[in-house]
C-alpha positions in Angstrom: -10.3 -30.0 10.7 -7.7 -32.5 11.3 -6.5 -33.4 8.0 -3.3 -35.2 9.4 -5.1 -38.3 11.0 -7.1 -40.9 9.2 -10.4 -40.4 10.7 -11.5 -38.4 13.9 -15.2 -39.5 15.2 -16.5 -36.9 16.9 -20.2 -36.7 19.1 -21.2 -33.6 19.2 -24.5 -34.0 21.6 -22.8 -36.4 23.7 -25.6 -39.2 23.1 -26.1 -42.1 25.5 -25.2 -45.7 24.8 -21.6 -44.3 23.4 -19.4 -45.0 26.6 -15.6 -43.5 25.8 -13.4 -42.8 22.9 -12.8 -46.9 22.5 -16.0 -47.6 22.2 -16.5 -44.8 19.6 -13.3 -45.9 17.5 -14.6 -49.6 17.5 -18.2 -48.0 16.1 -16.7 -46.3 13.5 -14.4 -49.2 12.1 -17.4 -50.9 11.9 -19.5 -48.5 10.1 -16.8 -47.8 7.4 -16.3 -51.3 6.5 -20.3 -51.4 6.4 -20.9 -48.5 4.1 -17.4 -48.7 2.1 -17.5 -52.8 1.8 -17.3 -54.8 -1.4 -20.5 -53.9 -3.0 -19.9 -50.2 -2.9 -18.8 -48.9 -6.8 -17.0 -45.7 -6.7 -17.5 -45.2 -10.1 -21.4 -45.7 -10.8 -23.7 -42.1 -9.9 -25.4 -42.5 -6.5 -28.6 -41.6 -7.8 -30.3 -42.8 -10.9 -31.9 -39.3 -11.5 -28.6 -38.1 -11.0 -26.7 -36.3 -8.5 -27.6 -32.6 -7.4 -24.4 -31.4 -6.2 -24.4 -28.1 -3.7 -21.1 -25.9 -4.8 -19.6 -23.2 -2.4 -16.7 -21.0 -2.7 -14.4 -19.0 -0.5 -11.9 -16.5 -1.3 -9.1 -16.5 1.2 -6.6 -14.4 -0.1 -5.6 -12.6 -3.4 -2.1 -13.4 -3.8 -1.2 -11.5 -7.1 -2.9 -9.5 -10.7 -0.9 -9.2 -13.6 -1.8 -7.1 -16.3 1.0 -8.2 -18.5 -0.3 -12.1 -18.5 -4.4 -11.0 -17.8 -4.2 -13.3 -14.5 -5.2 -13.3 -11.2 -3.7 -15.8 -8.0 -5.8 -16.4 -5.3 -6.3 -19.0 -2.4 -9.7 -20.6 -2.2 -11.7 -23.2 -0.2 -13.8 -25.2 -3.0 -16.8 -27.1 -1.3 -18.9 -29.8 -2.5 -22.2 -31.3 -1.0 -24.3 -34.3 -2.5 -26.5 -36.9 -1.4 -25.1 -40.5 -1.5 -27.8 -43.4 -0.5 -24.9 -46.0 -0.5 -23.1 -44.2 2.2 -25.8 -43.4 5.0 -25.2 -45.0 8.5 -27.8 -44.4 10.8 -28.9 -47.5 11.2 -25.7 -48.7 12.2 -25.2 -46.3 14.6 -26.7 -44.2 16.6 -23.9 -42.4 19.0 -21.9 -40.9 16.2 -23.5 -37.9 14.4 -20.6 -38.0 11.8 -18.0 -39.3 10.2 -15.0 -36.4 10.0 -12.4 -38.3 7.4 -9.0 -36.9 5.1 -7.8 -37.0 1.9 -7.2 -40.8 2.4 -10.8 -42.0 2.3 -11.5 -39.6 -0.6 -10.6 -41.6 -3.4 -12.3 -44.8 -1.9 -16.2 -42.7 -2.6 -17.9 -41.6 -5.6 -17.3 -37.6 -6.3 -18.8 -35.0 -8.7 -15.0 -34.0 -10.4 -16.0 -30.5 -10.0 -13.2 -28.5 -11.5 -12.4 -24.7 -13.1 -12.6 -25.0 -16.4 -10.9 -21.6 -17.6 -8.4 -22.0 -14.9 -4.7 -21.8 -16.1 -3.7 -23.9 -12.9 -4.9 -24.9 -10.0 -2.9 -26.8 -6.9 -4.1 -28.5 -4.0 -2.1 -27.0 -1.1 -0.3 -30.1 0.8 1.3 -28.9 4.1 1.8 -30.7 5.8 -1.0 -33.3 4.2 -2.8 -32.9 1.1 -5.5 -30.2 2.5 -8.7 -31.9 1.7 -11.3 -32.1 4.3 -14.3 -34.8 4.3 -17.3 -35.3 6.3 -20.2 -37.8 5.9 -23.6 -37.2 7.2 -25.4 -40.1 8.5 -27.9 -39.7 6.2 -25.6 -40.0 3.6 -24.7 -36.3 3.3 -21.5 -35.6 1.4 -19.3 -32.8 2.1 -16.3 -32.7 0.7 -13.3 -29.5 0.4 -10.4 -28.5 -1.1 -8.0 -25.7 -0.4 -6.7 -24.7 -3.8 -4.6 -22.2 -5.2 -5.7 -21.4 -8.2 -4.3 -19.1 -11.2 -7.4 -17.8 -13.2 -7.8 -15.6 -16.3 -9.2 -11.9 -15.9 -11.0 -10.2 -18.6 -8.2 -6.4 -18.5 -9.5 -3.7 -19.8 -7.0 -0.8 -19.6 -8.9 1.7 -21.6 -9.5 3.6 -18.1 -6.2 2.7 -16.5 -4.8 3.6 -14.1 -8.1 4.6 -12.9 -9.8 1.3 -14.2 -11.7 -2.1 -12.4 -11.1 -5.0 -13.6 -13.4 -8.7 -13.7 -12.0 -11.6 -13.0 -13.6 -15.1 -13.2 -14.0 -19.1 -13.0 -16.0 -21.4 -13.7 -16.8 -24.5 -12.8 -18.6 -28.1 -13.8 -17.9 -31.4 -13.8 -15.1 -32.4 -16.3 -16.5 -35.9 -16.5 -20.2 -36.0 -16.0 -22.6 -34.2 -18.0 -25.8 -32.3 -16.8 -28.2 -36.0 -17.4 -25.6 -36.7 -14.4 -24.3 -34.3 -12.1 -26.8 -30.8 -11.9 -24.7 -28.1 -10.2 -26.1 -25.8 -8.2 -25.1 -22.9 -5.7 -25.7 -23.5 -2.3 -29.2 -21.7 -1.2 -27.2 -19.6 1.1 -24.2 -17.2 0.7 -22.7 -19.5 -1.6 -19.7 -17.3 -2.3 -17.9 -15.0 0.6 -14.8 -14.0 1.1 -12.7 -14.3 4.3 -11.5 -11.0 6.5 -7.5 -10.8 5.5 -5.2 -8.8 6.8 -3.6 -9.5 3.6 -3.7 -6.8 1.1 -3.1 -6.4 -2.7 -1.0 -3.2 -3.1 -3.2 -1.6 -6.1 -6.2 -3.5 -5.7 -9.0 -3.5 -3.9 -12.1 -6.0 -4.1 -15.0 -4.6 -4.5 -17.9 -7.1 -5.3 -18.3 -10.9 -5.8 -20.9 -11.9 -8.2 -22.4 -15.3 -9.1 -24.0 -17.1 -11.7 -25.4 -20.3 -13.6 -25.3 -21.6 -17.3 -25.4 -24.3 -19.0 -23.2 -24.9 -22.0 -23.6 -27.2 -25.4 -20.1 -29.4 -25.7 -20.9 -32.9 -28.3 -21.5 -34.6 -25.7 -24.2 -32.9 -24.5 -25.3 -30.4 -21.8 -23.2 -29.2 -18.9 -24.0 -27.2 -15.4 -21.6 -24.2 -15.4 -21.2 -22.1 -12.2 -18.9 -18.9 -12.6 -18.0 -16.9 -9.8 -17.0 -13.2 -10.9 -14.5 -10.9 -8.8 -14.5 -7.3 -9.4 -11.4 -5.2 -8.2 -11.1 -1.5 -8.4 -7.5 -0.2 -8.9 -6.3 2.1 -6.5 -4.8 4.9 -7.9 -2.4 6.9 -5.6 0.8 5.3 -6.2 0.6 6.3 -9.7 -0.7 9.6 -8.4 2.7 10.1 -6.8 5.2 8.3 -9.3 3.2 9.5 -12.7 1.0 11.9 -12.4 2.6 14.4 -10.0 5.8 14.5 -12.3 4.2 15.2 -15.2 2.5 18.3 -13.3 6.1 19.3 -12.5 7.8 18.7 -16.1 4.7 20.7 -17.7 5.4 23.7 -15.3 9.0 23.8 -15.3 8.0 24.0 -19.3 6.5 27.2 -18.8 9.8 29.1 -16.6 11.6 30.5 -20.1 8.3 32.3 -20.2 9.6 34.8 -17.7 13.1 34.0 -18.3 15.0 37.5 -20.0 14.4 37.0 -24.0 17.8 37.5 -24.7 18.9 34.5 -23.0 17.7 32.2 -26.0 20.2 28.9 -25.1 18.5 28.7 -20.9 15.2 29.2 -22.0 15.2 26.2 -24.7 17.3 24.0 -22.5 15.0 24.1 -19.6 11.9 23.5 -22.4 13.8 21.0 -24.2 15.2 19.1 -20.5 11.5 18.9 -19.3 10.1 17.2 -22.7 13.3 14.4 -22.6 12.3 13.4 -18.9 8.7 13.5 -20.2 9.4 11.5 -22.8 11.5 8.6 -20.6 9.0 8.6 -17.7 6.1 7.6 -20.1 8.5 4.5 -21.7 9.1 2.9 -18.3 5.3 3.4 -17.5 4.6 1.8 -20.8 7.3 -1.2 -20.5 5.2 -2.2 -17.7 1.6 -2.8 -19.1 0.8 -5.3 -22.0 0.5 -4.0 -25.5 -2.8 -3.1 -26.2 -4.4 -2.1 -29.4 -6.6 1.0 -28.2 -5.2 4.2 -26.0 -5.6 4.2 -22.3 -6.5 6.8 -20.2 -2.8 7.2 -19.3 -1.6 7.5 -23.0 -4.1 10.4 -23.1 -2.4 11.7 -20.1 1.1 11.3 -21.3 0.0 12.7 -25.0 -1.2 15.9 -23.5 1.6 16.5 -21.7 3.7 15.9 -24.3 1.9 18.9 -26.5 2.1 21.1 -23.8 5.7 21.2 -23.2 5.9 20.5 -27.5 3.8 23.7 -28.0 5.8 26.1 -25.0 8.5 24.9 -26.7 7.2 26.2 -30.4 6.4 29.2 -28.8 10.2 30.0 -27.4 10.7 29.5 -30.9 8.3 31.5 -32.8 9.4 34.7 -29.8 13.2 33.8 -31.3 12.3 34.0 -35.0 10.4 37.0 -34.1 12.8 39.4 -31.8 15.5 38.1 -34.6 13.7 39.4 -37.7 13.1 42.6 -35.9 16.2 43.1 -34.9 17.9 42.5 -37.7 14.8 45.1 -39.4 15.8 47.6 -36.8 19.4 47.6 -38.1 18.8 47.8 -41.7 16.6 50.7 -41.1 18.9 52.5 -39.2 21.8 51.9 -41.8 19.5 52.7 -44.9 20.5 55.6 -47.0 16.7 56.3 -47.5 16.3 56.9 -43.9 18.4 60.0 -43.1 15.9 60.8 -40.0 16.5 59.2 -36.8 13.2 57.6 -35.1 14.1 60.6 -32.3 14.2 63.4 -34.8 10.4 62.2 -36.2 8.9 63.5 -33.7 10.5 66.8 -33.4 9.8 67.3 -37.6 6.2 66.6 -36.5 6.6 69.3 -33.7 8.6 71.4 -36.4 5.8 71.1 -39.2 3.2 72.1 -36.9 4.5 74.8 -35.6 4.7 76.4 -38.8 1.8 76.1 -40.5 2.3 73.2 -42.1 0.2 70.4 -40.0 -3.2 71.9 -39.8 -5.4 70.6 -36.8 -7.9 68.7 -39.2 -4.7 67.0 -40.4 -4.2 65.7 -37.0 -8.1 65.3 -36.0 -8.4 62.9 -39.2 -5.9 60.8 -38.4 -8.0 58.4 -36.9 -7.5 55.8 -39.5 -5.0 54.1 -40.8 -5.3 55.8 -44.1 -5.5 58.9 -42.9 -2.3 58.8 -40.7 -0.4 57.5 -43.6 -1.6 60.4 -45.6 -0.5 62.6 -42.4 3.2 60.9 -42.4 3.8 61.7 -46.1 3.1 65.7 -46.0 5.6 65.8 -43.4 7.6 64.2 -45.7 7.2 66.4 -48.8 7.6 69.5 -46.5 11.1 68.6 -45.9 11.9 66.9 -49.5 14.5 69.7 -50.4 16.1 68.0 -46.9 15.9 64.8 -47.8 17.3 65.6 -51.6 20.3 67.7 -49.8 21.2 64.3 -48.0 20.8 61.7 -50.4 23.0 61.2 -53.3 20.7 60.3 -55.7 20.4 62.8 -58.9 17.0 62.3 -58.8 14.6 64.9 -58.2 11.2 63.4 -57.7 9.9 63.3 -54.4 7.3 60.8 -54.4 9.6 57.8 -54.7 11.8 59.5 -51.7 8.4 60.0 -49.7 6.8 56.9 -50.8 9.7 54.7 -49.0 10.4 57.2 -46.4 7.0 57.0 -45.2 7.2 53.1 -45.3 10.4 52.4 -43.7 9.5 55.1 -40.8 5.6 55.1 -40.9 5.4 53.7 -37.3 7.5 56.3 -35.6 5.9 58.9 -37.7 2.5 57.7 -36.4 4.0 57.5 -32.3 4.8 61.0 -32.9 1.6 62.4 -33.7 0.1 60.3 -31.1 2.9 61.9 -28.8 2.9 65.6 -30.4 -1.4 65.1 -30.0 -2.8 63.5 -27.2 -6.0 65.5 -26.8 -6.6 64.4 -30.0 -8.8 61.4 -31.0 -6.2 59.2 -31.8 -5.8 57.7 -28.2 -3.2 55.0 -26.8 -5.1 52.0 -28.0 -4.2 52.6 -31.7 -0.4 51.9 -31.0 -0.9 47.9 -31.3 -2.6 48.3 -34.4 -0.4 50.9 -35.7 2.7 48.8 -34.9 1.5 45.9 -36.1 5.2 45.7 -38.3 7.1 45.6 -35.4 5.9 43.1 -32.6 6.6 44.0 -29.1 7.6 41.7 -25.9 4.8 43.2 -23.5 2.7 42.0 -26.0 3.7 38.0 -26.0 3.3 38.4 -22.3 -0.8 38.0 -22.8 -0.1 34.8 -24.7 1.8 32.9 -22.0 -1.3 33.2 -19.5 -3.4 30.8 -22.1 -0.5 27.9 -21.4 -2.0 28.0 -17.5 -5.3 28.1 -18.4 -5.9 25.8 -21.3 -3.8 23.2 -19.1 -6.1 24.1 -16.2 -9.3 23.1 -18.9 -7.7 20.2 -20.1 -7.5 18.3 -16.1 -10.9 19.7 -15.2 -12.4 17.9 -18.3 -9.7 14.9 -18.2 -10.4 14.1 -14.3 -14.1 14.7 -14.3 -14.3 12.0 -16.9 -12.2 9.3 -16.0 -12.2 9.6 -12.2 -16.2 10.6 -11.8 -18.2 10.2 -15.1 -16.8 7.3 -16.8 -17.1 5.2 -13.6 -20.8 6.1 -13.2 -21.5 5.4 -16.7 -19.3 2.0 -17.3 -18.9 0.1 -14.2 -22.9 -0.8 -13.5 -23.5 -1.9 -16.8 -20.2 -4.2 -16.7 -21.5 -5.5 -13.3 -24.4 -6.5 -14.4 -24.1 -7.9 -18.2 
């Protein structure tokens, strides 16, 4: 095409009785001003039936998506073919097989005014001429094209994003003649196509072109409507790399204080509370960047998670704290009572003591399988030795069951360790300790819990990735395709 010249004549098959380029320019002045002289009207329909216009498309380039204004740029050749009685030639001439004309000669014929309807602007690209390409058959084939860049709406659904694909569309008819006028039809073969680019979108990729016809009901009447549907698949690794694979780090450095030394309180919550802040920032720069949607994305799942996983390591640091505090303090109180005169060490030698002399039979120790039955163990120790627990206690009071009664409660755990200690052919066997010491929680113990942080997290990607990477795709994008 040679849009800068008024007209270039060209003879394909090199036909006799068309002898040199003069001879060729004088035959196409002539037919011009024979098929565009004073009786052609531009503005009346060639037909009386109507004209059956032939509409092709073809996609140059993508240029741009935005999600924040649900748009699309793109660069596309718009052709138009129609028949036109008033504008065959061959019986004028029979050396030139067409007539190759620009923009100029365009406004001097009849057209369709096929437009895109939904489109929110469309330019005809002039460099270095308007770029609008025209050729007339000598049978009074039209063929007429425009390179336009035009901005169209997509329909952006970001409920899978950043693993989503997204439709855009246009449509076209003629703005000025209605169906009784102008039928619009796609050409009979590969009507739309896109060009091979080397030009790339950076997060998309196209993944199908699909076609269609309508007609639609305006007041004044019934039009043709074409619409030309692009679908584009989002690729997914730069968010991979800028969101995803932080979030992985933040959620893990989460779970460090877990083998940080409990007494170091102040590290082990600054590390937590450091990974839920950058958490927190990454997902408001991700979220400044996407329109504001009434319904959670994928990635809001995402982020959410993330943020209860670091939330909930960091309610566990805290619930370890209360815990190691209260016993502590416990610990201390016990040990400064007045009602506790025997040291945890010397429990176990009184056991030793008691059953050395008698005083412990082996049933006693046999039946202290149960927590009753320990308890009931605990106290006769205790009222053994009440004349040494009256000889160090000031109290005036001679009753031993109150003495024993508290005794036995403050100090029932080491009192229980002991028999387990002074007995170990016995039944009471190592697995009773947990439930034994059930008042006094133990570090090693906490050291099963911090293994479920690993694996629920591991649960929670197998069930997140299988469904919005692999499932959800299968399910969603055939029945979008084709409705």
């Amino acid at each position: 095409m040679l849009p800068h010249l008024l007209y270039f004549i060209s003879d394909g098959t090199g036909r006799t009785g068309c002898n040199g380029s003069g001879h060729e320019d004088g035959a196409t002045d002539s037919v011009l001003h024979k098929i565009l002289n004073d009786n052609y009207d531009k503005t009346i329909v060639p037909n009386r039936d109507g004209a059956l216009v032939s509409i092709e498309v073809a996609l140059q380039t993508f240029s741009d998506i935005s999600e924040s204004s649900a748009s699309f740029t793109a660069d596309i050749l718009l052709s138009q073919i129609w028949h036109d009685e008033r504008l065959r030639f061959e019986q004028y001439s029979s050396c030139i097989e067409n007539l190759t004309l620009n923009y100029l000669v365009v406004d001097r014929i009849w057209q369709p005014m096929v437009c895109f309807v939904n489109s929110k602007k469309s330019d005809l690209h002039s460099s270095p001429t308007p770029n609008t390409f025209l050729l007339i058959y000598p049978n009074g084939t039209v063929w007429i094209n425009h390179r336009l860049r035009v901005e169209g709406p997509c329909y952006m659904d970001l409920r899978r994003f950043p693993m989503d694909s997204q439709e855009c569309e246009l449509i076209l008819e003629s703005y000025a003649y209605n169906a009784a006028k102008v039928r619009l039809k796609w050409r009979d073969w590969d009507p739309v196509f896109s060009y091979d680019s080397r030009t790339r979108l950076p997060d998309f990729v196209l993944s199908e072109l699909k076609w269609d016809k309508k007609s639609f009901f305006y007041a004044a009447g019934k039009w043709d409507q074409l619409s030309v549907s692009f679908f584009l698949t989002r690729q997914y690794g730069f968010y991979i790399l800028q969101i995803y694979t932080p979030t992985y780090i933040s959620v893990v450095m989460s779970w460090l204080p877990f083998w940080i030394d409990r007494n170091s309180q102040p590290a082990r919550f600054t590390l937590a509370v450091s990974s839920l802040m950058a958490l927190t920032f990454q997902y408001g720069s991700v979220a400044k960047s996407l329109p504001r949607v009434g319904y959670i994305k994928a990635i809001d799942i995402w982020m959410f998670a993330m943020c209860f996983f670091i939330l909930f390591s960091l309610i566990h640091l805290t619930m370890v704290g209360y815990i190691d505090r209260v016993t502590t303090t416990r610990e201390k109180r016990n040990e400064k009572s007045p009602n506790s005169p025997l040291k945890p060490s010397e429990t176990a030698t009184q056991v030793h003591h008691d059953v050395s002399n008698n005083q412990l039979s082996n049933g006693d120790v046999e039946g202290a399988t149960s927590e009753r039955n320990q308890h009931k163990v605990c106290a006769k120790i205790c009222r053994n030795n009440v004349s040494w627990y009256q000889n160090n206690s000031n109290s005036n009071d001679n009753s031993d069951n109150g003495l024993c009664e508290d005794d036995v409660r403050l100090r029932n755990v080491d009192c229980k360790s002991a028999l387990i200690s002074a007995y170990p052919d016995s039944l009471v066997k190592q697995k009773r300790i947990r439930k034994i010491s059930r008042r006094k929680p133990s570090w090693p113990r906490r050291s099963v819990k911090k293994k479920n942080f690993p694996i629920a997290f591991g649960i929670f990607n197998a069930l997140y990735w299988g469904y919005y990477a692999i499932l959800e795709r299968r399910l969603f994008d055939d029945p979008m395709r084709t409705g």
